[in-house]
PAZA-130030 format. One record per residue (C-alpha): chain; residue in three letters; x, y, z. Coordinates in steps of 0.02 Angstrom, whole numbers, plus 50000, padded with zeros to 5 digits. Example, Ala and Ser with C-alpha at 12.3 -4.5 7.8 and 13.67 -1.06 7.14 Angstrom:
2
+---+-----+-------+-------+-------+
| c |   r |     u |     v |     w |
+---+-----+-------+-------+-------+
| A | ALA | 50615 | 49775 | 50390 |
| A | SER | 50684 | 49947 | 50357 |
+---+-----+-------+-------+-------+
This chain:
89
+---+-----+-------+-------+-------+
| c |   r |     u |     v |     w |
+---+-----+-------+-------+-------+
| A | UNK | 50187 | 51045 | 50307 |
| A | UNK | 50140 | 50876 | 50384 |
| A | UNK | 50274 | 50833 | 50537 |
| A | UNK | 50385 | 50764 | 50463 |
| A | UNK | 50402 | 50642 | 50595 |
| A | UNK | 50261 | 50557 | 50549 |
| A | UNK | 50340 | 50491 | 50384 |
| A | UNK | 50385 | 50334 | 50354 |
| A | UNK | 50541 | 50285 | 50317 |
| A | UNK | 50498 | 50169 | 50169 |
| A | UNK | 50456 | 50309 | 50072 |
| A | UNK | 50566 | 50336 | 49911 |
| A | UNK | 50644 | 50533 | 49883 |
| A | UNK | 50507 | 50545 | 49743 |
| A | UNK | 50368 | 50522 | 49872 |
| A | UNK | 50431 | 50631 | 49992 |
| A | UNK | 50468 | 50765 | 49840 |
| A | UNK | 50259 | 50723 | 49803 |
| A | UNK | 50231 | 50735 | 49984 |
| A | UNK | 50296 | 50896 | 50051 |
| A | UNK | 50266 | 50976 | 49847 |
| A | UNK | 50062 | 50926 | 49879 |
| A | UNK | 50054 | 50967 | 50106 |
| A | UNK | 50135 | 51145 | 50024 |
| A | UNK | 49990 | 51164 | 49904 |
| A | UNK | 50062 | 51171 | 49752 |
| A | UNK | 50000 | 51086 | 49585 |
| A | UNK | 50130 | 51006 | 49485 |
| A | UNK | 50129 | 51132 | 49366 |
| A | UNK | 50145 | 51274 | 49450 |
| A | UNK | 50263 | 51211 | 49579 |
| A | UNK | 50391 | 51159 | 49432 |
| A | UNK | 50371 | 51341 | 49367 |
| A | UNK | 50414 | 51447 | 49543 |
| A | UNK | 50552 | 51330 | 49571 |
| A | UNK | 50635 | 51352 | 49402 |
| A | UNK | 50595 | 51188 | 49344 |
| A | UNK | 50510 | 51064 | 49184 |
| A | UNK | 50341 | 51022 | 49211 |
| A | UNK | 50431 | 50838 | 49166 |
| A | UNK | 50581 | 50857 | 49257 |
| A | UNK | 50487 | 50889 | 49426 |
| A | UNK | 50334 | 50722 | 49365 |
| A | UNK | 50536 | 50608 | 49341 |
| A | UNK | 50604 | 50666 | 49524 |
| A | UNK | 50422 | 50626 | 49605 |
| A | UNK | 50416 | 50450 | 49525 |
| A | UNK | 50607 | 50425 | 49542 |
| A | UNK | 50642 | 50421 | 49355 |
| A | UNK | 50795 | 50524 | 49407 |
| A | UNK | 50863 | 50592 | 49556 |
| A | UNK | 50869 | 50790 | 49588 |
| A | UNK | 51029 | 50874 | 49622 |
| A | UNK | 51059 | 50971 | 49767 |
| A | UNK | 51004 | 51149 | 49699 |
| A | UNK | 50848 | 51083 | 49653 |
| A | UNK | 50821 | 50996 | 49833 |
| A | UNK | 50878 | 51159 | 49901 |
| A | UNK | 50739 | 51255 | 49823 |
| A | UNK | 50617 | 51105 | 49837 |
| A | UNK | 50629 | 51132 | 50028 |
| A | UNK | 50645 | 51299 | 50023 |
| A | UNK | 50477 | 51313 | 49944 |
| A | UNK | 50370 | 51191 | 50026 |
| A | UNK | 50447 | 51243 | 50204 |
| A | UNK | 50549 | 51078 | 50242 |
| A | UNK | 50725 | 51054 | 50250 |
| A | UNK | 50850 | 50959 | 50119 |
| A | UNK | 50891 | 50825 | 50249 |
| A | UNK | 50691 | 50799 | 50274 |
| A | UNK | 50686 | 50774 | 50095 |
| A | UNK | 50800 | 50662 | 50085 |
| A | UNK | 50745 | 50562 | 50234 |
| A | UNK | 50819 | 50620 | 50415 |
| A | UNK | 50654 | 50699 | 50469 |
| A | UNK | 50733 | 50723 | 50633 |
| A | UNK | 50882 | 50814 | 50598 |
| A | UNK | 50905 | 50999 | 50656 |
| A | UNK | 50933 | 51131 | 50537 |
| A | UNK | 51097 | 51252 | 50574 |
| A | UNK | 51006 | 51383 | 50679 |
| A | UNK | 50903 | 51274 | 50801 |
| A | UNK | 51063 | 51174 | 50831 |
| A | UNK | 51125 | 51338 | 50893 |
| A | UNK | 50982 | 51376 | 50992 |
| A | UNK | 50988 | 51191 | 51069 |
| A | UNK | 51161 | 51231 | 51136 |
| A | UNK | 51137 | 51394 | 51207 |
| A | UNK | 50997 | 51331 | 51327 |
+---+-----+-------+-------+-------+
């Protein structure tokens, strides 16, 4: 995926669902399928129709290899485990 750094802030949830869904390589389709998903439920969170809830988020970025906060717009925070590793050094 992209660094996520480099997103704008602007940018809805749908277009960062769109985002991180097409830098992962996934067409709509099949990206609605592995993720347990409608074809039409997945095209609604991307143009902010509706709003996913958090298991769908959850394996949103678990598939495309981002994290929920990401997803949701804090591109800089630290998942549990490298917040651990920050304070051990």
């Amino acid at each position: 995926m992209t660094n996520p750094d480099d997103w704008p802030f602007p940018w809805t949830l749908g277009d960062r669902l769109r985002k991180a869904r097409v830098n992962a390589g996934y067409n709509a389709q099949t990206f609605a399928a592995m993720i347990g998903i409608s074809r039409e439920s997945a095209r609604k969170y991307e143009r902010d129709i509706i709003a996913p809830k958090l298991p769908v988020l959850t394996a949103w970025a678990h598939a495309t290899g981002c994290t929920v906060p990401q997803l949701l717009g804090n591109p800089t925070h630290q998942t549990r485990s490298e917040e651990r590793r920050v304070g051990k050094e």
